[in-house]
C-alpha positions as CSV (number, residue, x, y, z in Angstrom):
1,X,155.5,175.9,85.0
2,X,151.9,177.1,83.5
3,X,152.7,180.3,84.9
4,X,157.0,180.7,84.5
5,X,159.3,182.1,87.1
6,X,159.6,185.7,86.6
7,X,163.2,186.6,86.6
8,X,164.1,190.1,85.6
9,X,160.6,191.1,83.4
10,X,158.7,192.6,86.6
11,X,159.4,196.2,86.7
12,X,161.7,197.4,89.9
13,X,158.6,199.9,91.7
14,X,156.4,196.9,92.2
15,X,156.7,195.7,95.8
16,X,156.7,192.5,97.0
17,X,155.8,190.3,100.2
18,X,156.4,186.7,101.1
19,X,154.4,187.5,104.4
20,X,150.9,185.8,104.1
21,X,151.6,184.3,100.6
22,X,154.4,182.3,102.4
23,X,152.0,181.3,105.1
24,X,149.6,179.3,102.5
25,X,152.8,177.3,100.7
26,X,156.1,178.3,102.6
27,X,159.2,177.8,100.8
28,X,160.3,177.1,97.9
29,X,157.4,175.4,96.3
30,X,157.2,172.4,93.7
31,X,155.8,173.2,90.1
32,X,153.1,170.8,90.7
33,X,151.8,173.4,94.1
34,X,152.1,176.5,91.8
35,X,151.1,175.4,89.3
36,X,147.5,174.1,91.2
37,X,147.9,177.3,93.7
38,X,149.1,180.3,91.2
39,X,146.8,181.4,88.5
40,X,143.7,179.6,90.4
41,X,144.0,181.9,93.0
42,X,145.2,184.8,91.7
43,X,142.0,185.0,89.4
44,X,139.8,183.5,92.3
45,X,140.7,186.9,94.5
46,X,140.6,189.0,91.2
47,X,137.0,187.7,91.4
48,X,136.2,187.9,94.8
49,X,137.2,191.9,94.1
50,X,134.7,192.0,91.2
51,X,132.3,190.2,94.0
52,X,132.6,193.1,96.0
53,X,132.6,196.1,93.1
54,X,135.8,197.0,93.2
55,X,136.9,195.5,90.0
56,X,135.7,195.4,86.7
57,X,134.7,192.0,85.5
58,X,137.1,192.3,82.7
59,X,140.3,192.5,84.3
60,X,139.3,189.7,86.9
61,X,141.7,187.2,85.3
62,X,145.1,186.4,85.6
63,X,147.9,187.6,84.0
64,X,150.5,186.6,82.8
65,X,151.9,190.1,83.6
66,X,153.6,189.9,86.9
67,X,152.9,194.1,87.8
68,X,149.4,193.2,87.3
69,X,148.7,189.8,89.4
70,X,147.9,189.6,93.4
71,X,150.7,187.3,93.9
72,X,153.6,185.4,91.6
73,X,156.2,183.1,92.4
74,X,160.2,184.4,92.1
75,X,162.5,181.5,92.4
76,X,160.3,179.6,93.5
77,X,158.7,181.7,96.2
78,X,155.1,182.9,96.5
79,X,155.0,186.7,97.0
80,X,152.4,188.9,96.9
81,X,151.8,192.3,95.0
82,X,151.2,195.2,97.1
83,X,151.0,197.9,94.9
84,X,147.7,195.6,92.8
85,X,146.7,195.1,97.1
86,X,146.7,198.8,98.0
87,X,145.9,200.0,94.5
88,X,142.8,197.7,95.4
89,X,142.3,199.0,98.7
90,X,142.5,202.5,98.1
91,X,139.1,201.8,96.1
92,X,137.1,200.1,98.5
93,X,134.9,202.8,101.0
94,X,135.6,201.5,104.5
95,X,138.8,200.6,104.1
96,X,142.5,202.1,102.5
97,X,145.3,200.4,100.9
98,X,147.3,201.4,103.9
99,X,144.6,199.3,106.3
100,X,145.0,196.2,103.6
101,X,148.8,196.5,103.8
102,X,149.4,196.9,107.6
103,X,146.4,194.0,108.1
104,X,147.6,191.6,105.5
105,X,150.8,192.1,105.7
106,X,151.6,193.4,109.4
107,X,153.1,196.9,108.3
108,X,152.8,199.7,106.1
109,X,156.0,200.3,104.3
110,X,157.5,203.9,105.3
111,X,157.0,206.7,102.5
112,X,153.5,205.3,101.2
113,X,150.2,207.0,101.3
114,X,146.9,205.9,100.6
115,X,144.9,207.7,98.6
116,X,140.9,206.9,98.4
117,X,139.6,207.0,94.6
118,X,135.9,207.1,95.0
119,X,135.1,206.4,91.2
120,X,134.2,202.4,92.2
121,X,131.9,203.2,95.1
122,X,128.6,202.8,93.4
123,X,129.9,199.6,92.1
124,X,131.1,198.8,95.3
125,X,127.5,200.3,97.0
126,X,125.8,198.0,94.2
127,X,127.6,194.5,94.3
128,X,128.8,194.0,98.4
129,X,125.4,194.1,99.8
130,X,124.2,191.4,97.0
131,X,127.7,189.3,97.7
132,X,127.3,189.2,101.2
133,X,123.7,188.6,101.5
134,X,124.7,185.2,99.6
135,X,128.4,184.0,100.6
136,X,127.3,182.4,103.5
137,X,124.8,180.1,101.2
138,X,127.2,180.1,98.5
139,X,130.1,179.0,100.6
140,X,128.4,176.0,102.1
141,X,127.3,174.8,98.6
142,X,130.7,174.9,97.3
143,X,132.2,173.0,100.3
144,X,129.5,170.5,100.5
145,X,131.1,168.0,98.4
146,X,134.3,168.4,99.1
147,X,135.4,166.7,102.0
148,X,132.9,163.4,100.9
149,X,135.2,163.6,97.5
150,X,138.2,164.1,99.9
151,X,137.3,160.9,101.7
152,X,136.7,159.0,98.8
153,X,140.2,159.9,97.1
154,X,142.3,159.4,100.1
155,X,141.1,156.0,100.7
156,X,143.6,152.9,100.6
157,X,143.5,151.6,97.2
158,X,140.5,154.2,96.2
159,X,142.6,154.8,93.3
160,X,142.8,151.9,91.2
161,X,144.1,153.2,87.9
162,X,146.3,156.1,86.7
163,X,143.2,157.5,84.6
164,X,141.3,156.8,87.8
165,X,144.4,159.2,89.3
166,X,144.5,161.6,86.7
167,X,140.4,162.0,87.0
168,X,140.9,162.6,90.6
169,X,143.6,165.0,90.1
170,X,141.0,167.5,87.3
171,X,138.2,167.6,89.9
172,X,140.9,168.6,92.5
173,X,141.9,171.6,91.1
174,X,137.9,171.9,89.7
175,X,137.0,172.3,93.6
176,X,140.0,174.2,94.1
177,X,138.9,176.8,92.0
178,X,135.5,176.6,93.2
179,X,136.1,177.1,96.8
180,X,138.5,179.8,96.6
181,X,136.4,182.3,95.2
182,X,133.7,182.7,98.0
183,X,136.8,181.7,100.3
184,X,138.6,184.8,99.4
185,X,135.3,186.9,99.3
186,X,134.4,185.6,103.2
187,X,138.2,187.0,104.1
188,X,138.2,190.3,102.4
189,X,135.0,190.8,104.3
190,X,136.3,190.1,107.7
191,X,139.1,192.0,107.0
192,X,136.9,195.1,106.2
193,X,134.6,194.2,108.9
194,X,137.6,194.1,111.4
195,X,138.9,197.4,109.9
196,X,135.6,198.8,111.1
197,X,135.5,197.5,114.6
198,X,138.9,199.1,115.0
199,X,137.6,202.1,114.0
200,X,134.9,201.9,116.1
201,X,137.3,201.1,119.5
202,X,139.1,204.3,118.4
203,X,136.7,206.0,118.2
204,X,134.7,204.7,121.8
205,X,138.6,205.7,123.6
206,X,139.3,201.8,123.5
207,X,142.3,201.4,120.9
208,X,143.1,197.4,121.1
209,X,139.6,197.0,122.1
210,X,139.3,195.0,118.1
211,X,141.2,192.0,119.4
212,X,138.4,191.1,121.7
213,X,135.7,192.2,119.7
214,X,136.2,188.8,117.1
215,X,137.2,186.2,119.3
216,X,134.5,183.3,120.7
217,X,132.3,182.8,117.6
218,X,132.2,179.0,119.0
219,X,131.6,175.8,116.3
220,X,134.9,176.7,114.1
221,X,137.0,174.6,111.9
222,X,140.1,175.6,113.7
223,X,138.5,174.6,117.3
224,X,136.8,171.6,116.2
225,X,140.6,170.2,115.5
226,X,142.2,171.4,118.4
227,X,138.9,169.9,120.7
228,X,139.4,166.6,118.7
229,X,142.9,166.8,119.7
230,X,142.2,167.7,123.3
231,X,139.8,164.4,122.8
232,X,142.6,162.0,121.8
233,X,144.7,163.2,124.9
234,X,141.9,162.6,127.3
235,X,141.4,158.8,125.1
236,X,137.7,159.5,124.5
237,X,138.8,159.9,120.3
238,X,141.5,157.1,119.0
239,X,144.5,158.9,116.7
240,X,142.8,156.9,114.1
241,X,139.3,159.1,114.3
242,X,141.5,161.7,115.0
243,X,143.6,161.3,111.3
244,X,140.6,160.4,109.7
245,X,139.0,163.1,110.0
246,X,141.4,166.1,110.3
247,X,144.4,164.2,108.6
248,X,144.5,166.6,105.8
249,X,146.4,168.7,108.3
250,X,149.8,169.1,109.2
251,X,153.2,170.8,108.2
252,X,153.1,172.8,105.5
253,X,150.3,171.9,104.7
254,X,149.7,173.9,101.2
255,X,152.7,172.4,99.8
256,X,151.5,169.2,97.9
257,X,154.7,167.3,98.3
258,X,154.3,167.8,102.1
259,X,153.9,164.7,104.4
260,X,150.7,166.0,106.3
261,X,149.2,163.8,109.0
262,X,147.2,161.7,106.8
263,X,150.5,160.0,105.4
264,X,152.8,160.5,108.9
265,X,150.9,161.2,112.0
266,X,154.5,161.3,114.4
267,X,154.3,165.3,114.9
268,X,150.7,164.4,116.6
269,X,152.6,161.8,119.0
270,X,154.2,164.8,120.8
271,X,151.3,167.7,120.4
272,X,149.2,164.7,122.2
273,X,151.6,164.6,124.5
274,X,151.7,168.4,125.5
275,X,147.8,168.4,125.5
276,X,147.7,165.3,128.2
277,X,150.0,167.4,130.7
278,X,147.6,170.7,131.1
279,X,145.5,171.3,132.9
280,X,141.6,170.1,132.4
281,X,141.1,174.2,132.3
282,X,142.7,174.3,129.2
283,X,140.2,172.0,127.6
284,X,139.5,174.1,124.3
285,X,135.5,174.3,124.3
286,X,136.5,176.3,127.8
287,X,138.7,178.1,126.3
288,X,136.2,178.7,123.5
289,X,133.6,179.7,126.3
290,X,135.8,181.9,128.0
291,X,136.7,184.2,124.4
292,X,133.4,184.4,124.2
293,X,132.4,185.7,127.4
294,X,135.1,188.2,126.6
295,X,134.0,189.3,123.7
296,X,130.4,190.0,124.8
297,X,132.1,191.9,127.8
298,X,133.5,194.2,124.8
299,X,131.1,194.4,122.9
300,X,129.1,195.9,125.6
301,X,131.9,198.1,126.6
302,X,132.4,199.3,123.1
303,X,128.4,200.3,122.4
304,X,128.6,202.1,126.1
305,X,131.4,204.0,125.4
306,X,130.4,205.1,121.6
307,X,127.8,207.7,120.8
308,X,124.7,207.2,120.0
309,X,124.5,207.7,116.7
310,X,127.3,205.3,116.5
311,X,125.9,202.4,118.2
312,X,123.7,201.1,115.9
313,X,126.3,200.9,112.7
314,X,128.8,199.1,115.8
315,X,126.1,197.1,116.6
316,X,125.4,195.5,113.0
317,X,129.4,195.5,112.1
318,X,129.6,193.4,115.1
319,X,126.7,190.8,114.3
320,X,128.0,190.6,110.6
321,X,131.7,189.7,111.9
322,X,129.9,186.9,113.9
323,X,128.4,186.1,110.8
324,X,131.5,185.9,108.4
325,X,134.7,185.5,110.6
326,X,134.1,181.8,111.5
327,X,133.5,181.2,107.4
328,X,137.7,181.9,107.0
329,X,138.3,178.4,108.3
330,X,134.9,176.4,106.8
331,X,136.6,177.7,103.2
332,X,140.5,177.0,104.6
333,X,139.5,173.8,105.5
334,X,137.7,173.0,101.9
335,X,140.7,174.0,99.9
336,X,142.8,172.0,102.0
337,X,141.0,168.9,101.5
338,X,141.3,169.9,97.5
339,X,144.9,169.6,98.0
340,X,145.6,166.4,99.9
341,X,142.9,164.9,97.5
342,X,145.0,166.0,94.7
343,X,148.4,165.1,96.7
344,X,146.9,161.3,96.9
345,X,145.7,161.2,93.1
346,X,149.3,162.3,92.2
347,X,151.2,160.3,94.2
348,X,149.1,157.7,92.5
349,X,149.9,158.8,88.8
350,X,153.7,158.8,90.1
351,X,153.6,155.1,90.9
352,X,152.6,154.6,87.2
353,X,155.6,156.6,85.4
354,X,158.7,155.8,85.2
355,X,160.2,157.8,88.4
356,X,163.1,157.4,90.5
357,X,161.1,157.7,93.6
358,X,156.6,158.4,93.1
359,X,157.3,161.3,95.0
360,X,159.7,163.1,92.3
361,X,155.8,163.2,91.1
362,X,155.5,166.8,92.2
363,X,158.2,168.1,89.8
364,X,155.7,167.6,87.2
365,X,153.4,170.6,86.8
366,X,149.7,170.3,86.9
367,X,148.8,170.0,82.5
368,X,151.3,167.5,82.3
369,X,150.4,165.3,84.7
């Protein structure tokens, strides 16, 4: 692998988690996923920490160090650092390494303490208004080409050649990298941005109040699938459509040896099926409607129940989450469509070596295919 298998060089008070790291490629992973997922995103959320002023632009690179990386893989499993996660929250105002690890990784360990270092605040004061003020733009520019690119290398015989393959295979992982720095960026600021709405609910007497208060942002990437879905069951979208426009999905889909919908669409036979037996109530744009008729009911129980000097900053934390929460699956969706455009251009270049089987293809890590 680019980046090898750390066995024994990692020094024993660095903790690690498989939760969340796991969720983007579960398992045991190929070379060929970590070495397309590993050092791109571990310097793309070094960056997106830079983005926000936390981090120096100098040590927003990966390593080949694994105490100093976000994430590594051991034995073949993704896992993420939380001491460089916490070390990193501790130094962003609004938000404590205790808040990243119990929101990113559902718990904070027992017999750790945050401790806010307020050295990178002007940084931080400096760079995250400038950031935000441009993600959204930035975000859409960077995904623009991606799923026409995605279309276009997925194709039936789109590939003609194994250069053709291997071309497809460089501005993969080009748009990979692209994406996942104002990905990342968009989901540390919802996380910070949730962090404050929680806050806020404690704050107004309304603990739990959070869960409502980011729900039923309507047009989403993750609803537009599920409605398209809900579409096929009711026969007014073909499985066809349905694949070709959301066939990128499927199980685990961030593994690149993965058989996502694109190349077997059988798991969709029996989600179809479960969607055709409910209820029309469950159509998902009511659903939709209904979160988001809940979510102005909080609001406006929240901004009642705060004081006044507290409403306006609730107000505003509340129209920016609006803003950025429905951008986690816009740059979720872009990054997948990187990696089923690189899955096809592989399985291509597989058919042209000498292999057992094309798909023994993903043993090979990305530089040497």
């Amino acid at each position: 692998m680019s980046n090898p298998i750390h066995r024994g060089h990692c020094p024993a008070d660095v903790a690690w988690s498989t939760i969340n790291a796991g969720e983007a490629i579960p398992g045991v992973v190929t070379p060929l996923t970590w070495s397309f997922f590993g050092d791109a995103v571990d310097e793309a959320m070094k960056l997106t920490f830079y983005d926000l002023g936390v981090l120096p632009k100098a040590r927003a690179v990966a390593s080949p160090r694994p105490e100093d990386r976000l994430w590594d893989v051991f034995y073949g499993r993704a896992a993420a650092n939380l001491n460089t996660f916490r070390w990193l929250g501790d130094r962003m105002p609004g938000t404590s390494g205790d808040a990243i690890e119990e929101q990113i990784f559902g718990q904070v360990r027992p017999g750790v303490t945050s401790e806010n270092i307020v050295g990178r605040y002007p940084f931080v004061a400096a760079r995250m208004p400038v950031s935000a003020a441009l993600l959204i733009r930035r975000l859409r520019a960077t995904c623009a080409p991606i799923e026409a690119f995605w279309r276009r290398t997925v194709a039936p015989g789109a590939l003609h050649s194994r250069a053709d393959a291997q071309a497809a295979l460089r501005t993969a992982a080009a748009q990979f990298t692209a994406v996942m720095r104002p990905h990342t960026l968009a989901a540390m600021l919802c996380q910070a941005l949730y962090e404050q709405l929680r806050v806020a609910a404690e704050h107004g007497g309304r603990p739990g109040l959070e869960l409502s208060l980011v729900t039923g942002y309507g047009e989403m990437a993750e609803t537009a699938v599920v409605s398209d879905l809900w579409a096929v069951s009711r026969e007014r979208l073909t499985l066809d459509e349905f694949v070709a426009r959301h066939g990128y999905h499927g199980p685990e889909e961030g593994e690149l040896s993965s058989r996502i919908w694109r190349i077997d669409p059988a798991p969709l036979h029996g989600l179809i099926g479960a969607y055709r037996e409910m209820a029309e109530d469950r159509d998902p744009r009511q659903v939709e409607q209904r979160r988001a008729h809940e979510r102005r009911r909080a609001e406006a129980e929240l901004f009642a129940a705060l004081p006044a000097l507290r409403r306006g900053p609730a107000r505003l934390t509340a129209s920016l989450a609006a803003c950025f929460i429905p951008l986690r699956g816009t740059g979720k969706a872009a990054f997948l469509q990187c990696v089923d455009a690189a899955r096809a251009a592989a399985l291509v270049i597989g058919e042209h070596l000498d292999l057992d089987r094309p798909e023994d293809v993903f043993m090979f890590t990305l530089d040497e295919l």
